[in-house]
N, CA, C and O atoms as a Maestro MAE file, in Angstrom:
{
 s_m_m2io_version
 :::
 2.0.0
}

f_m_ct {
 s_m_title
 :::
 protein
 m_atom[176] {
  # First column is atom index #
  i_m_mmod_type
  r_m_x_coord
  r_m_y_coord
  r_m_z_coord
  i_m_residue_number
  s_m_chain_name
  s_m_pdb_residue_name
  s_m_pdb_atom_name
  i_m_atomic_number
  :::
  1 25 118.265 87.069 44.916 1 A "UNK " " N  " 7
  2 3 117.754 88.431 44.841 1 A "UNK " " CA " 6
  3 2 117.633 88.993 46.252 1 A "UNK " " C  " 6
  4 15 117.212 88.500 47.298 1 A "UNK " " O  " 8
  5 25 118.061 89.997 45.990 2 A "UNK " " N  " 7
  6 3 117.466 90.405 47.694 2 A "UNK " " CA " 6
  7 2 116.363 90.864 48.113 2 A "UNK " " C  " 6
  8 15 115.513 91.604 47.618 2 A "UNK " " O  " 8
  9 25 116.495 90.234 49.277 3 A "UNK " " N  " 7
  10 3 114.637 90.222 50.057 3 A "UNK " " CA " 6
  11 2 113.683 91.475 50.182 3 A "UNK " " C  " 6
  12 15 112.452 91.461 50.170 3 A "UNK " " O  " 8
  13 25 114.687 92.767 50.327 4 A "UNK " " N  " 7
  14 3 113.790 94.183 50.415 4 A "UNK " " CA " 6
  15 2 113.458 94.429 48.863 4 A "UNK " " C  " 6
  16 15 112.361 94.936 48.631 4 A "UNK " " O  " 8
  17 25 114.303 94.117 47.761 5 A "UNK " " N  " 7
  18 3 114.039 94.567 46.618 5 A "UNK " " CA " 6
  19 2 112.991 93.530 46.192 5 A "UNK " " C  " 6
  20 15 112.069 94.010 45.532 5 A "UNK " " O  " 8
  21 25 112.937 92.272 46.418 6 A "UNK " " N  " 7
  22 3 111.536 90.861 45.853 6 A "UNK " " CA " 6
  23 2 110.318 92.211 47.006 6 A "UNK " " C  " 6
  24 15 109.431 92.906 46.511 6 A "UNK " " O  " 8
  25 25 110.647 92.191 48.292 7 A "UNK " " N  " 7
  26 3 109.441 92.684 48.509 7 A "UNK " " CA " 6
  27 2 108.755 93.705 48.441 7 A "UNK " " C  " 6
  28 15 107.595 93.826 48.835 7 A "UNK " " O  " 8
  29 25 109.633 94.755 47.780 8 A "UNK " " N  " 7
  30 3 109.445 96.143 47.186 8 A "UNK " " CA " 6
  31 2 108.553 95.453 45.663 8 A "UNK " " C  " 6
  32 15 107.542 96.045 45.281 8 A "UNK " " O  " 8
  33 25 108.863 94.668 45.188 9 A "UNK " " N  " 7
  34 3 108.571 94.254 44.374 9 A "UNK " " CA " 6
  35 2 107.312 94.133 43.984 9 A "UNK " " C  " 6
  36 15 106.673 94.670 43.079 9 A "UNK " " O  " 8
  37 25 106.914 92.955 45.208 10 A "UNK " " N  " 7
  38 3 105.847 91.976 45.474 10 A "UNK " " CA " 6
  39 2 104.881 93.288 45.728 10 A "UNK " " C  " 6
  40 15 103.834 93.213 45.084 10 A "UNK " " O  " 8
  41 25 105.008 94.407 46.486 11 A "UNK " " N  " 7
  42 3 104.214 95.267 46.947 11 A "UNK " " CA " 6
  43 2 103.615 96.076 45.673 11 A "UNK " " C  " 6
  44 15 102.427 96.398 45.672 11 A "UNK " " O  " 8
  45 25 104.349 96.349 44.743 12 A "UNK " " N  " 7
  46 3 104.109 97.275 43.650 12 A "UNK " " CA " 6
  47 2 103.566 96.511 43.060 12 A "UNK " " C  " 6
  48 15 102.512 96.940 42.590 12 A "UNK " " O  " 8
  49 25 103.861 95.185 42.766 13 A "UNK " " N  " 7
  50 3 102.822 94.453 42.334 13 A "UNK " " CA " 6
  51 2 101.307 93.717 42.214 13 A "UNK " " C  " 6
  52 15 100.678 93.337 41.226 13 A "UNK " " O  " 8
  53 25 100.983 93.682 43.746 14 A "UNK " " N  " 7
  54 3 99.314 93.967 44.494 14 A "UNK " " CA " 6
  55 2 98.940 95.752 44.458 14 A "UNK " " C  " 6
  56 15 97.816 96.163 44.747 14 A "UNK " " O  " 8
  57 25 100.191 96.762 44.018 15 A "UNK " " N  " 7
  58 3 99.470 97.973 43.810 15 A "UNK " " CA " 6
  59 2 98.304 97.445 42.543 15 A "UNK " " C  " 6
  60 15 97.089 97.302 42.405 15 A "UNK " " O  " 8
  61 25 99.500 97.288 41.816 16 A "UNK " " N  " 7
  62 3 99.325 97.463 40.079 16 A "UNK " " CA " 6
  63 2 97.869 96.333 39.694 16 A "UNK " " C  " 6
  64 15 97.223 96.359 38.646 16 A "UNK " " O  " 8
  65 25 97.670 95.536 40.711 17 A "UNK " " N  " 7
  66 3 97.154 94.021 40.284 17 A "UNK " " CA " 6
  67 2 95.381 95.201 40.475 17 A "UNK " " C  " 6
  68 15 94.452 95.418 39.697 17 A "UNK " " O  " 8
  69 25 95.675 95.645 41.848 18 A "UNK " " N  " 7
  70 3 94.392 96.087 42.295 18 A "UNK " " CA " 6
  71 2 93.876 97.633 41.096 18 A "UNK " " C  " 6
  72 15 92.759 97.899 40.654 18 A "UNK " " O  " 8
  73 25 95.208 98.369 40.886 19 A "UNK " " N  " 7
  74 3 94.393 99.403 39.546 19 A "UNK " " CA " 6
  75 2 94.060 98.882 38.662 19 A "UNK " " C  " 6
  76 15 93.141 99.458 38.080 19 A "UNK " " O  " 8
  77 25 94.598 97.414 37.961 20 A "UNK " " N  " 7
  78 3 94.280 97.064 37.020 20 A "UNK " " CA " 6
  79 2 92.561 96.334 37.209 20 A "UNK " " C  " 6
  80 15 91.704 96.310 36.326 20 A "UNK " " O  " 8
  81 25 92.424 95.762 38.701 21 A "UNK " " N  " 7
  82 3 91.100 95.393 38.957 21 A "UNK " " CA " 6
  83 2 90.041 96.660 38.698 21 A "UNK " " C  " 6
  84 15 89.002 96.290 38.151 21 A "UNK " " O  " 8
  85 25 90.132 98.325 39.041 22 A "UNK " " N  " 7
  86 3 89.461 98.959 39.005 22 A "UNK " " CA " 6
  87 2 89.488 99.186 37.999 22 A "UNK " " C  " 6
  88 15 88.393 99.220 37.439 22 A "UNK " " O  " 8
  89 25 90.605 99.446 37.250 23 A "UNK " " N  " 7
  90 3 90.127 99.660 35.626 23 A "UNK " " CA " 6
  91 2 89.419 99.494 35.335 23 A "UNK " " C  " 6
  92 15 88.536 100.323 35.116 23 A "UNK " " O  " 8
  93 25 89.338 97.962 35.095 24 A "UNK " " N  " 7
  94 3 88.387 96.640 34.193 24 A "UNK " " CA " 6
  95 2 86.975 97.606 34.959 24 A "UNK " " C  " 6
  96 15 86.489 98.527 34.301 24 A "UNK " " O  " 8
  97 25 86.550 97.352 36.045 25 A "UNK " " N  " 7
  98 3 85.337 97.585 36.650 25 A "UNK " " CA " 6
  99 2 84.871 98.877 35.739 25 A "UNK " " C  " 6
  100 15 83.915 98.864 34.964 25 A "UNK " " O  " 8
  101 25 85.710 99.952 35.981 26 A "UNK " " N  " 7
  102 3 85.128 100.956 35.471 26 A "UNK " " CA " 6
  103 2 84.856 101.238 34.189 26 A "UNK " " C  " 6
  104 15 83.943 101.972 33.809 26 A "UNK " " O  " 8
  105 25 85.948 100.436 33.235 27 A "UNK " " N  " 7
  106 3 85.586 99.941 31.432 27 A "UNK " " CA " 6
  107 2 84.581 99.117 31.555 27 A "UNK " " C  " 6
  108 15 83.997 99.255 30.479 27 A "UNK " " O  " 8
  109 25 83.646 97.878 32.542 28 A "UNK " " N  " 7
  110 3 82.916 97.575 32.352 28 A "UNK " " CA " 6
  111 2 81.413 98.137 32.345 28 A "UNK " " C  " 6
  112 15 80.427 97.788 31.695 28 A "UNK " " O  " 8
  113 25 81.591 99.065 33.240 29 A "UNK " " N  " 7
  114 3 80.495 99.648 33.498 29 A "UNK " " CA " 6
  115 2 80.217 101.075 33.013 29 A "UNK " " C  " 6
  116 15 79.268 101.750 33.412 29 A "UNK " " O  " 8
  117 25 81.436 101.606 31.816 30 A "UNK " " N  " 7
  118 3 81.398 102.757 30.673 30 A "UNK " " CA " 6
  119 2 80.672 101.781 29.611 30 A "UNK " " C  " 6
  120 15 79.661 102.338 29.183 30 A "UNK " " O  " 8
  121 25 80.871 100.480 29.041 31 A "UNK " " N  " 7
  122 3 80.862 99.492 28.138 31 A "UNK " " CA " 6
  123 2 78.687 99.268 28.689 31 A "UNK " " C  " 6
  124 15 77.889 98.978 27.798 31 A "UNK " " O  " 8
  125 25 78.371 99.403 29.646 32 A "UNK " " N  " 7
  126 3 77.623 99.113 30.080 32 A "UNK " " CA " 6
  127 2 76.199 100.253 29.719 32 A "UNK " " C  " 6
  128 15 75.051 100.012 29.345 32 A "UNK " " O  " 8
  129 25 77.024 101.730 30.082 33 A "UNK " " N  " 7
  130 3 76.273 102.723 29.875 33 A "UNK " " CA " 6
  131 2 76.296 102.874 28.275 33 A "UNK " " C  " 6
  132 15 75.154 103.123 27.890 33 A "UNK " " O  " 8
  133 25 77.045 102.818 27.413 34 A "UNK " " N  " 7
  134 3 76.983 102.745 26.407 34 A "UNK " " CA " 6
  135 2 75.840 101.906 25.637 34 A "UNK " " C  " 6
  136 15 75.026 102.330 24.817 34 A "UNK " " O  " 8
  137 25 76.039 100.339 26.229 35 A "UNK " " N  " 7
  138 3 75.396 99.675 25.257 35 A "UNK " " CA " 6
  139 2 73.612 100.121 26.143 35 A "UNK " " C  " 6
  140 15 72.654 99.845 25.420 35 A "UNK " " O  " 8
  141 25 73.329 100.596 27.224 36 A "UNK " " N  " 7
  142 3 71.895 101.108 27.761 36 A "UNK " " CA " 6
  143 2 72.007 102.081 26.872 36 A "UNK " " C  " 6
  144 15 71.067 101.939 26.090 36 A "UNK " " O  " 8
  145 25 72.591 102.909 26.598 37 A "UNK " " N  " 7
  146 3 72.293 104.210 25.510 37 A "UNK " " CA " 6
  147 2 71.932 103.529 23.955 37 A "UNK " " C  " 6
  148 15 70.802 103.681 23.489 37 A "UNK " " O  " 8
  149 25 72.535 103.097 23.526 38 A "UNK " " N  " 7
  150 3 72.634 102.149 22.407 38 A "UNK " " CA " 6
  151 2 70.969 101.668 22.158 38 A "UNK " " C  " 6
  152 15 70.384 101.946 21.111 38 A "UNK " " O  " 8
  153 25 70.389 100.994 23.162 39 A "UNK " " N  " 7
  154 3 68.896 100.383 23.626 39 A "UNK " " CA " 6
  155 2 68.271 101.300 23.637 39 A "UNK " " C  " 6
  156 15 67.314 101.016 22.918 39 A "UNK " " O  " 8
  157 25 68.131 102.440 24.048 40 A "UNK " " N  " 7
  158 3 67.389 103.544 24.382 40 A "UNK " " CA " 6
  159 2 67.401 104.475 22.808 40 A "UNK " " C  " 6
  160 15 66.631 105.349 22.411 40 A "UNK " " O  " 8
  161 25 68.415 103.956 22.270 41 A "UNK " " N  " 7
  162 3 68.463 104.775 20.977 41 A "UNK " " CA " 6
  163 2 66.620 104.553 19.471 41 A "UNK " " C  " 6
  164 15 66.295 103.636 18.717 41 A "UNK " " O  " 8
  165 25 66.150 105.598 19.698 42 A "UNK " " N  " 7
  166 3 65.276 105.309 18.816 42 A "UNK " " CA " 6
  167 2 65.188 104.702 17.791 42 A "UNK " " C  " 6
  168 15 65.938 105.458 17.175 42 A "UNK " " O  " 8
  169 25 64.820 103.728 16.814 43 A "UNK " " N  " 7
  170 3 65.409 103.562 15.621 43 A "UNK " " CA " 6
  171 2 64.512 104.179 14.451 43 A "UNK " " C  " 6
  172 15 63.375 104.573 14.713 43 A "UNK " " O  " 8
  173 25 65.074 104.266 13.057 44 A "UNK " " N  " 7
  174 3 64.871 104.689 12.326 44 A "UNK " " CA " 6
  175 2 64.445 106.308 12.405 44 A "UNK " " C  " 6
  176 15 64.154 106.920 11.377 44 A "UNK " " O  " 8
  :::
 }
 m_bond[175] {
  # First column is bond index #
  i_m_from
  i_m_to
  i_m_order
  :::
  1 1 2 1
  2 2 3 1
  3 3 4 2
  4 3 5 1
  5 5 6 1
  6 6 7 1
  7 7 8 2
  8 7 9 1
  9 9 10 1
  10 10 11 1
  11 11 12 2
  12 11 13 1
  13 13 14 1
  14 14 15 1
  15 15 16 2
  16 15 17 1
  17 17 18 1
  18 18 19 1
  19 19 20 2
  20 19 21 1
  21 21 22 1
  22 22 23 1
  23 23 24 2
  24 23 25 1
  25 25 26 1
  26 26 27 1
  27 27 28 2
  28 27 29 1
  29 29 30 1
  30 30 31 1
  31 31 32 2
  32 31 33 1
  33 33 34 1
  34 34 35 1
  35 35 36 2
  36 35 37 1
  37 37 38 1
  38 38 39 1
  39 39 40 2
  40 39 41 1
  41 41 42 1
  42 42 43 1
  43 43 44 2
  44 43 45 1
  45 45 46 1
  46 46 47 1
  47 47 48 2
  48 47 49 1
  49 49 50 1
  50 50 51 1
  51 51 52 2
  52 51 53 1
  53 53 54 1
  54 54 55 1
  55 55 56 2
  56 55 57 1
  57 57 58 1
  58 58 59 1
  59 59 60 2
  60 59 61 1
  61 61 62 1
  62 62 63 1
  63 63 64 2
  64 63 65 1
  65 65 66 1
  66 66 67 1
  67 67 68 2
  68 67 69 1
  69 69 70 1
  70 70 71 1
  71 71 72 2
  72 71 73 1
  73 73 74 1
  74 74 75 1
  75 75 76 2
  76 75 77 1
  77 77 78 1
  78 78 79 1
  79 79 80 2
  80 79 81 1
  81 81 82 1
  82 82 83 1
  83 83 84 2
  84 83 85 1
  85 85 86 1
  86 86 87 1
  87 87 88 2
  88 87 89 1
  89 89 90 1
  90 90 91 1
  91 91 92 2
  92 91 93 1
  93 93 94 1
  94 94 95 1
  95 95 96 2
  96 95 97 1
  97 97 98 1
  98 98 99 1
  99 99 100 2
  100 99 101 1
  101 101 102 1
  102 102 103 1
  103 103 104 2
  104 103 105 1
  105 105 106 1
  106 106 107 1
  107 107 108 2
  108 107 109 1
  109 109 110 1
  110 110 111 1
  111 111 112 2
  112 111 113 1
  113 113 114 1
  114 114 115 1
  115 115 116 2
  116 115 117 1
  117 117 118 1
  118 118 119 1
  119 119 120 2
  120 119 121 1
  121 121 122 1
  122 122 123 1
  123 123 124 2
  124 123 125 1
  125 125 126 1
  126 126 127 1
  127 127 128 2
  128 127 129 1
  129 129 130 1
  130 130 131 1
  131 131 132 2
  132 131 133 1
  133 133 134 1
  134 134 135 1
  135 135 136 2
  136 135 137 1
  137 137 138 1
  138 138 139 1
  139 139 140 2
  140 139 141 1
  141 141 142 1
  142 142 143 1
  143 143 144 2
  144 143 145 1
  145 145 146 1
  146 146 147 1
  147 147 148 2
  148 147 149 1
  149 149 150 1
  150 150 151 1
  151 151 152 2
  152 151 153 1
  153 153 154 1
  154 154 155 1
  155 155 156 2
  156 155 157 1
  157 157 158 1
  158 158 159 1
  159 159 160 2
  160 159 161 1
  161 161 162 1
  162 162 163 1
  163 163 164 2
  164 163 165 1
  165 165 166 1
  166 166 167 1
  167 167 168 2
  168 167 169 1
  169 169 170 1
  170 170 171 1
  171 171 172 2
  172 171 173 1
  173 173 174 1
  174 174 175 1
  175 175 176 2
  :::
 }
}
């Protein structure tokens, strides 16, 4: 394979690795406010 295209590669790939890290963070901490709302919810 050639070396500029593996490292064009490799690069888009620590893009993608790191949005996919913020994702998660930010679904964890929507998942988070939710279930505090959820708790806070009065019952009955």
């Amino acid at each position: 394979m050639d070396p500029e295209l593996l490292e064009r590669i490799t690069a888009r790939r620590a893009e993608l690795d790191e949005l996919e890290e913020q994702l998660a963070k930010q679904l964890a901490e929507e998942a988070n406010v939710v279930i505090c709302r959820v708790d806070d919810t009065p019952e009955g």
